[in-house]
C-alpha positions in Angstrom: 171.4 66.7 -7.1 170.6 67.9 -3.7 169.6 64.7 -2.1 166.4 66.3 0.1 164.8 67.2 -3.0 165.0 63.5 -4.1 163.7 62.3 -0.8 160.7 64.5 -0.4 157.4 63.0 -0.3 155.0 63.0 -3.0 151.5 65.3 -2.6 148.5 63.1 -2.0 146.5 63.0 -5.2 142.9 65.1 -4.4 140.3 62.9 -4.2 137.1 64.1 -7.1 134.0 65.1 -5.4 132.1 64.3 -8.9 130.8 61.5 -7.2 129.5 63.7 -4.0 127.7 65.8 -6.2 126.5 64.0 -9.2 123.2 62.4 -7.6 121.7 66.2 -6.8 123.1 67.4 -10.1 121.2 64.7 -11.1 117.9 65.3 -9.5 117.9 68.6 -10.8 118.2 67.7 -14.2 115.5 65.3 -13.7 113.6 68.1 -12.5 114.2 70.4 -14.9 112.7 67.3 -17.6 110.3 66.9 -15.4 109.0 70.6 -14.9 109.6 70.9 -18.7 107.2 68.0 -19.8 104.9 68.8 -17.4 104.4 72.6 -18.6 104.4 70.8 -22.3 101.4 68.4 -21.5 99.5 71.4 -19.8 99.9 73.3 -23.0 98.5 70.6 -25.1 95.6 70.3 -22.6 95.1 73.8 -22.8 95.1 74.1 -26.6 92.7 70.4 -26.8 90.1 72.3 -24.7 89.9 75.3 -26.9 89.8 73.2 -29.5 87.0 71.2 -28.2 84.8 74.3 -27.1 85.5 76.5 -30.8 83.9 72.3 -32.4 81.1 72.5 -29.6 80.6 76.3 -30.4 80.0 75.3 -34.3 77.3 72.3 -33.3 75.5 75.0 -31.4 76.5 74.4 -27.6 78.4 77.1 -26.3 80.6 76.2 -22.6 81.8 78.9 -20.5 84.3 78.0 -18.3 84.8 80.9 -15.6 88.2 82.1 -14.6 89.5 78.9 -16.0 92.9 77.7 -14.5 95.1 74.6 -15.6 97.8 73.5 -12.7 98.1 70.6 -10.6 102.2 70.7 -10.8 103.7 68.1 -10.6 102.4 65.2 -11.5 98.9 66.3 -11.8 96.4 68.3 -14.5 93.8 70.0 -12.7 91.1 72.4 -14.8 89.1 74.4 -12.5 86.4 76.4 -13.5 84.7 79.5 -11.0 81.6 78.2 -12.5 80.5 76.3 -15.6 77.8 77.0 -18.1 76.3 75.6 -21.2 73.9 77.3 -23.6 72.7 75.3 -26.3 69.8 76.0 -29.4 69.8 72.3 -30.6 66.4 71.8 -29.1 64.8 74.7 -30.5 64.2 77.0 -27.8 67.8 78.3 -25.9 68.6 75.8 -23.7 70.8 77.0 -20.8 72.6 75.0 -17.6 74.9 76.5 -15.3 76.3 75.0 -11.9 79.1 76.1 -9.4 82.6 75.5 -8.7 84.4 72.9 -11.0 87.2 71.0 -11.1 88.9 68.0 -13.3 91.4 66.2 -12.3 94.0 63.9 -14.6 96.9 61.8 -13.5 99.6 62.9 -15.8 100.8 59.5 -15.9 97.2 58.4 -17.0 96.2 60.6 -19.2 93.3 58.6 -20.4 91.4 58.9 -16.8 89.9 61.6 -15.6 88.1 62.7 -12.3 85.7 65.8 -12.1 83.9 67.3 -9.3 81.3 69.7 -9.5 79.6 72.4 -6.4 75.6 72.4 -6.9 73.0 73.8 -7.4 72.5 73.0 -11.4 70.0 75.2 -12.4 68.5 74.9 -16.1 66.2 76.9 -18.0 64.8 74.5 -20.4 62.5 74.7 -23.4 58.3 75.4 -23.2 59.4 77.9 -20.1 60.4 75.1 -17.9 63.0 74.9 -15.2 65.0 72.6 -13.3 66.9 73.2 -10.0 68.8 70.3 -8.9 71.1 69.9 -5.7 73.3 67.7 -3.8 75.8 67.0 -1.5 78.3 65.5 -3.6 79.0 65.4 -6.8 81.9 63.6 -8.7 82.3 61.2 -12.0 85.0 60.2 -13.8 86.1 59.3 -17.7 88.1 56.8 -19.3 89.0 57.4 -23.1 91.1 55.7 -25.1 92.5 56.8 -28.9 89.2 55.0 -30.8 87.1 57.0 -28.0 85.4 56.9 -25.2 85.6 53.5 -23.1 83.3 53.7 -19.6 81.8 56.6 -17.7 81.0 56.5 -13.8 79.0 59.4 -12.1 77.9 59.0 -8.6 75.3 62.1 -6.8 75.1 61.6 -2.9 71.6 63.0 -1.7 70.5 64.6 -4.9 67.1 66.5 -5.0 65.6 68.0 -7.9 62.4 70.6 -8.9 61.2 70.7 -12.1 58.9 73.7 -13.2 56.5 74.7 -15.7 54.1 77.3 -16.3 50.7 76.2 -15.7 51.8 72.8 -13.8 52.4 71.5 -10.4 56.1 71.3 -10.0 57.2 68.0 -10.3 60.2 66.6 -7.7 62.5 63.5 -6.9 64.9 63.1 -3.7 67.0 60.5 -3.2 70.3 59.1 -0.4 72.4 58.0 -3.6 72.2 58.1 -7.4 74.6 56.0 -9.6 75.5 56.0 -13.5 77.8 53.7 -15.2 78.0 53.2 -18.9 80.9 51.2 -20.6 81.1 50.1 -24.5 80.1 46.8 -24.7 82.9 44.2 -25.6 80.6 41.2 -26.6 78.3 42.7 -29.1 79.3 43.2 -32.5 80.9 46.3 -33.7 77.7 46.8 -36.0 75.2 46.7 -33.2 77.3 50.2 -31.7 76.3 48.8 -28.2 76.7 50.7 -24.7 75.7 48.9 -21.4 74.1 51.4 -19.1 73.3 50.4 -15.4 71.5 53.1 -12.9 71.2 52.8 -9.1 69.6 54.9 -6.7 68.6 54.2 -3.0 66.0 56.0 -1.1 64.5 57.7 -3.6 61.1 59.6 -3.5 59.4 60.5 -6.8 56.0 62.0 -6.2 54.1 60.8 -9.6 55.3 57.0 -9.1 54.0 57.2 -6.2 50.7 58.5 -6.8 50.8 55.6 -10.1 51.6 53.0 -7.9 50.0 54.5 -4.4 52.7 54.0 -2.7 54.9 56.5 -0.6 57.4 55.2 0.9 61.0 55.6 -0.5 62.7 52.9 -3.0 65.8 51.5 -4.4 66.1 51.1 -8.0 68.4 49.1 -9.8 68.0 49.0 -13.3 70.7 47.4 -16.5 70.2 48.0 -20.1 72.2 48.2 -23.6 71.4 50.8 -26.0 71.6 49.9 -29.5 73.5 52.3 -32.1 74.7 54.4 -29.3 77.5 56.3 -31.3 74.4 58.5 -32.3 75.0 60.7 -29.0 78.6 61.2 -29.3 78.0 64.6 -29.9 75.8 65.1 -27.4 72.1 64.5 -26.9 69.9 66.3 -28.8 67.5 66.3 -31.4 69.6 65.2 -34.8 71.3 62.7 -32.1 67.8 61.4 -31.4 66.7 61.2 -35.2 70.1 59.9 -36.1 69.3 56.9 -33.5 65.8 56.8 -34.5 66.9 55.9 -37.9 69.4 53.7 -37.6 67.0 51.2 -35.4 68.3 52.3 -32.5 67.0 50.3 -29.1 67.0 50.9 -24.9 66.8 46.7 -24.4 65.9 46.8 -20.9 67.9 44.0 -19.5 66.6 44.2 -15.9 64.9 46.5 -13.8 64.2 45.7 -9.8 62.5 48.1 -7.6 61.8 47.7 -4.4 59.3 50.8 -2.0 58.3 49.2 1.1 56.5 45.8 0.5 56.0 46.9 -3.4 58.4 45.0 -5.6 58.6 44.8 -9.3 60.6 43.7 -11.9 61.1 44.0 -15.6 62.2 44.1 -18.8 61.7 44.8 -21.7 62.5 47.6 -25.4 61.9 50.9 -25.6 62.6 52.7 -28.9 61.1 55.9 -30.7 58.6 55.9 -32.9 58.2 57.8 -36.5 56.7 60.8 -34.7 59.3 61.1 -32.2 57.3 59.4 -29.1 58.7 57.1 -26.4 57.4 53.5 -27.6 58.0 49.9 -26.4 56.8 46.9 -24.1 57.8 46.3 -21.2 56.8 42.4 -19.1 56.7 43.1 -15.5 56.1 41.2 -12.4 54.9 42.4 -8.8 54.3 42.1 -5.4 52.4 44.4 -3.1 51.1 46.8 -5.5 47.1 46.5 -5.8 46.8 49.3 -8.2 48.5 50.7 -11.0 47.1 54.3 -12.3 44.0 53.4 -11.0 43.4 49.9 -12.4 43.2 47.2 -9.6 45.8 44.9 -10.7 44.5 41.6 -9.1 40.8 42.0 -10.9 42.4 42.9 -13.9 44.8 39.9 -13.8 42.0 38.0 -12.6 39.7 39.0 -15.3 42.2 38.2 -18.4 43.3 35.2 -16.9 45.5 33.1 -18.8 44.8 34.7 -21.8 47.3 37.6 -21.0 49.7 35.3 -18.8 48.5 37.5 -15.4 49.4 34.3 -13.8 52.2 33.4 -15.0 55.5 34.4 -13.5 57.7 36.0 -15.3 60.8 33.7 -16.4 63.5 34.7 -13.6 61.4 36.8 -11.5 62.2 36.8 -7.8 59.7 34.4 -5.9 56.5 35.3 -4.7 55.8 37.9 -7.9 53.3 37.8 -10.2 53.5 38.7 -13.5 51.0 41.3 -15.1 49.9 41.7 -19.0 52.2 43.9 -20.5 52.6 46.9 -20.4 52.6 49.1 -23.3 53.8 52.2 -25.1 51.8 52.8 -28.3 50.4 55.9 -30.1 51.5 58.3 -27.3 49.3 56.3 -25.1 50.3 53.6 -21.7 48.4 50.5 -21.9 48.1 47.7 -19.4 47.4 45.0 -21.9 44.8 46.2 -23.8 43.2 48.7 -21.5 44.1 52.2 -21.4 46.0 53.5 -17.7 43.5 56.5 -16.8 45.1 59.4 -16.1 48.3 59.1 -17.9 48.4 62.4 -20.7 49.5 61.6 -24.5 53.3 61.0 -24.2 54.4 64.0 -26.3 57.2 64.1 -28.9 60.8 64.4 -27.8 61.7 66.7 -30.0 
């Protein structure tokens, strides 16, 4: 054998670029189940909320959502509407409310929470002929539900202002710097009592009639806290067979605490509001205050002054802020407002809700 050929050097062995390429095949696959599941979730999205408007459509609320788009790649869901707009006949008379450009947003990694945020005006044509235009600067709220339903709702309005209408009437109107909702499903109460814990904020806030009750201008802060009673009532919506089904299951507002504050006029309270057999706001309501002289036209210090101890007008009310003074009760009974047991002048029959 020819002894070069038995000498010659062996060929390197070529090195495997699997290694230099596996980490961007990799990425892409990842990709590819990324893009895939995402497109998969907006699907179900997509076929939930036809779902949900064809249920809404057979209770009698119809929602339009205009030129409706669902995107957000990658990693959110965004549903933006043109415009939203919900006609309704479960009051009676059509009930309509439209507003501008919408948009909610969902994490696709918490699909439980979502974040909407709505363009003003709302405008609403509302039954008897009246109408409501209400505005702000910003709008936005957000949801958390969970598979047994819905857990704790947030919805916060900067600089809302709202005009109410009706034929015949002075239009009625509320301002405000801030306006806060929160309601959560209360973990302490039991199951049966079907509890929600509401708590409402606004600052600056200017509503003409309180003023004129109270005679006093000047903007206020409100911060009020309260648990309503048999609350799964309204999870289709309030109207009037969600009313009646709370009326009749003993449903309750139990006013835990509500602090306002307009200039040098305090007051706080508490108390339960409920409805009564012919559909009218009823309840008590104990109150304390400071710098208010008259309420409705009755002098609150003669009147206190008058009934004495025999109503507690004295009395503060058990936790009330120092330098308050409690008044007799007040009262809503027969369609009527009662401090104690006189009559507020002035005040028409509260009518029927529905």
């Amino acid at each position: 054998m020819d002894q070069a050929c038995m000498t010659a050097p062996i060929p390197a062995r070529r090195k495997s670029r699997f290694w230099l390429y596996a980490p961007f095949v990799l990425l892409a696959l990842i990709a590819a189940g990324w893009s895939g599941f995402w497109f998969y979730v907006q699907g179900r999205v997509t076929e939930t909320l036809d779902n949900a408007l064809a249920r809404e459509a057979q209770a009698g609320r119809s929602w339009t959502c205009a030129d409706r788009s669902v995107g957000g790649y990658p990693f959110r869901i965004e549903v933006r509407c043109a415009s939203l707009t919900l006609t309704s006949t479960r009051w009676g008379d059509l009930v309509s409310v439209q507003t501008g450009p919408s948009v909610a947003v969902g994490q696709i990694y918490t699909p439980g929470l979502a974040i909407v945020q709505v363009t003003g005006p709302l405008q609403a044509s509302l039954p008897e002929g009246r109408k409501l235009n209400l505005g702000w600067k910003q709008f936005e709220a957000s949801a958390a539900l969970t598979l047994s339903g819905f857990e704790r709702l947030s919805l916060v309005m900067a600089e809302p202002n709202g005009v109410l209408t009706a034929p015949g009437k002075a239009d009625e109107t509320w301002r405000a710097a801030q306006f806060e909702l929160h309601a959560r499903r209360n973990p302490t109460r039991p199951a049966t009592d079907q509890a929600t814990d509401i708590a409402v904020s606004t600052k600056g806030s200017v509503l003409p009639g309180l003023d004129a009750l109270i005679g006093n201008a000047e903007p206020g802060d409100l911060d009020l806290q309260a648990t309503v009673t048999q609350s799964v009532a309204f999870r289709r919506g309030f109207n009037p067979d969600a009313l009646e089904t709370w009326r009749a299951a003993g449903g309750l507002i139990e006013l835990t605490k509500l602090a306002t504050t307009k200039g040098t006029a305090r007051i706080e309270a508490s108390g339960r509001i409920l409805l009564d057999p012919a559909h009218r706001v009823s309840g008590q309501v104990n109150a304390a205050v400071a710098g208010i002289e008259r309420i409705g036209g009755i002098q609150v210090g003669g009147l206190m002054a008058g009934l004495g101890g025999l109503l507690g007008g004295r009395q503060p009310q058990a936790g009330a802020t120092p330098g308050l003074v409690s008044i007799p009760p007040l009262v809503l009974r027969d369609g009527r407002l009662y401090i104690g047991p006189l009559r507020v002048p002035g005040i028409n029959a509260v009518q029927p809700l529905y």
